[in-house]
N, C-alpha and C positions, 0 to 999 in steps of 0.2 A: 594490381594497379592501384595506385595511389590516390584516395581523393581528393578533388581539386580543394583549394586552398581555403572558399570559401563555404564549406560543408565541415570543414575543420573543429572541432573543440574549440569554445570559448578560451579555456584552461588552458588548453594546449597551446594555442597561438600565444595565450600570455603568456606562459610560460619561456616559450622561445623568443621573445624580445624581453624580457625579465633578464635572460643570459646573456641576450646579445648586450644590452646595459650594463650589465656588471663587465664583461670582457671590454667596452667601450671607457668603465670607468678603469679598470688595470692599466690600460694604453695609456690613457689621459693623465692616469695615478704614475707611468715609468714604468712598469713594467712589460715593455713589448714582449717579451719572450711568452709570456704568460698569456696575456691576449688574445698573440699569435695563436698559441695549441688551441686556446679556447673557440676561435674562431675556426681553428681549422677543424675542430670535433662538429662545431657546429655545422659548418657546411658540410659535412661528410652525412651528418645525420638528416638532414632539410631534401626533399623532393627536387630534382630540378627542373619537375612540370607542375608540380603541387604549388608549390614554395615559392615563387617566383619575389616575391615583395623581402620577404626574408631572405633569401638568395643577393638577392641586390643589394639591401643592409650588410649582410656579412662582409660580399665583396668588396662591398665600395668602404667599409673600415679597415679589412684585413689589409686592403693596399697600404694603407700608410701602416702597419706594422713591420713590413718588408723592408729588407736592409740593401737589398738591389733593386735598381731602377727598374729592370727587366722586369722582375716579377712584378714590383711594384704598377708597372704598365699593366703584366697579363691580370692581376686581379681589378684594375680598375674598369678593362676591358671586359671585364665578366660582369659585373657590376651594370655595365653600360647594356651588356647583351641580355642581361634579366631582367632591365627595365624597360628595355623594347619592347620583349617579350610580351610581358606585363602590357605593356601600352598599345601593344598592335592586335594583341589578341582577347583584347578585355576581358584579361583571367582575372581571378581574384575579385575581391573587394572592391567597392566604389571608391571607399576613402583609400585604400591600397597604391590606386589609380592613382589619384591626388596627388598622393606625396611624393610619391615618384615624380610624377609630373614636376613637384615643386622642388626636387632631386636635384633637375636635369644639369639645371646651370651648372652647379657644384661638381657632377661628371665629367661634366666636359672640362671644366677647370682642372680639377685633379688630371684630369688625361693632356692638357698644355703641358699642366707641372712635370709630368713623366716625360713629357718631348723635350723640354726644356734641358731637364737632367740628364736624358741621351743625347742632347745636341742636333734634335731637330726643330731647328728655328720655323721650316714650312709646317711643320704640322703641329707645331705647338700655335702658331697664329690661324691654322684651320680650326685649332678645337678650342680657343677662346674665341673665335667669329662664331661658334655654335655656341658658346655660354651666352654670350650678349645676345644674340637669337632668342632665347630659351628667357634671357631674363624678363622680357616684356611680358611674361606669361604669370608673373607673380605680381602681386601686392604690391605696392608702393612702402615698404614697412622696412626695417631695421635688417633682417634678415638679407631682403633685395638690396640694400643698402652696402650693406658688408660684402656682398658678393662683385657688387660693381667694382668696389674700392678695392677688392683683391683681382679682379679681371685687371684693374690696371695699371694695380704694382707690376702685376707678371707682362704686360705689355712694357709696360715700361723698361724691367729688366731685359728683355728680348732686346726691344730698341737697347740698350745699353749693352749689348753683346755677351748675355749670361746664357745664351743658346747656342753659340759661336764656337767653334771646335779653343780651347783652352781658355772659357769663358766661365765665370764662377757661378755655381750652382747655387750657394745661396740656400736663405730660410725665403721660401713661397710666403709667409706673412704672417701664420698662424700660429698661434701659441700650441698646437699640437704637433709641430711643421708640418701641417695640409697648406694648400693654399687660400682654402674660406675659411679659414683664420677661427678654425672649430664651431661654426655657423653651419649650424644643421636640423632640420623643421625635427627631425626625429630623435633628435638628441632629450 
């Protein structure tokens, strides 16, 4: 059995967000493919009771490396379900907690953007009424700021019929194409 995440090595934890950065900078640098393996080593090697903080990181990057919407969804969904995790079971770290916490909104957005791009206009406006939920939870600061402004391009494109079956899918807003426009507290 694995132990929990917070009895973990100093070293160790840095270590593995050390990789998840450089794979985050290959994405960001063009080179999905590369990212992608690295991410996928990554998660293959990380606990999925241990690990939970870094589980979630993984996921919620690997998604946007994905070339299908589908996947693209199941890794953001993974993503979503290790910070639950994380959150309902105060595993982990206290700051772990946090950030996650200050995650949330950007979850739920990236999981609009995947509804959007499958053409489900009801659940893509379910999971941006959960980002704006979630955003009151943060700072009044730059980050919140960004995240608002991307909650409502993608509304807006919704109302503009970009979720609508032969409705155009479009760039979400971001210079990485996410939809929080590469705004991210762990970046």
């Amino acid at each position: 059995m694995a132990e929990p995440q917070q009895d973990a090595p100093q070293g160790a934890e840095h270590a593995t967000m050390v990789r998840i950065g450089q794979a985050i900078m290959l994405h960001r640098g063009g080179d999905r493919e590369e990212a992608r393996n690295r991410f996928a080593a990554l998660w293959t090697e990380t606990d999925m009771d241990a690990d939970l903080f870094h589980r979630c990181t993984i996921a919620h990057y690997m998604a946007d490396t994905q070339d299908d919407p589908v996947d693209e969804l199941a890794w953001d969904l993974r993503a979503l379900a290790a910070a639950d995790a994380l959150e309902q079971d105060g595993a982990g770290r206290a700051e772990h907690r946090t950030a996650v916490r200050s995650l949330y909104p950007s979850l739920y957005l990236d999981l609009a953007a995947d509804h959007v791009k499958l053409g489900d206009e009801e659940a893509a406006r379910s999971e941006l009424e959960q980002a704006r939920c979630r955003l009151g939870a943060l700072p009044a600061d730059a980050y919140r700021q960004g995240l608002l402004a991307a909650v409502e391009r993608l509304e807006k494109r919704i109302a503009d019929g970009a979720a609508s079956p032969g409705g155009r899918p479009g760039d979400d807003g971001g210079p990485d194409g996410g939809p929080d426009g590469g705004l991210d507290p762990r970046a």
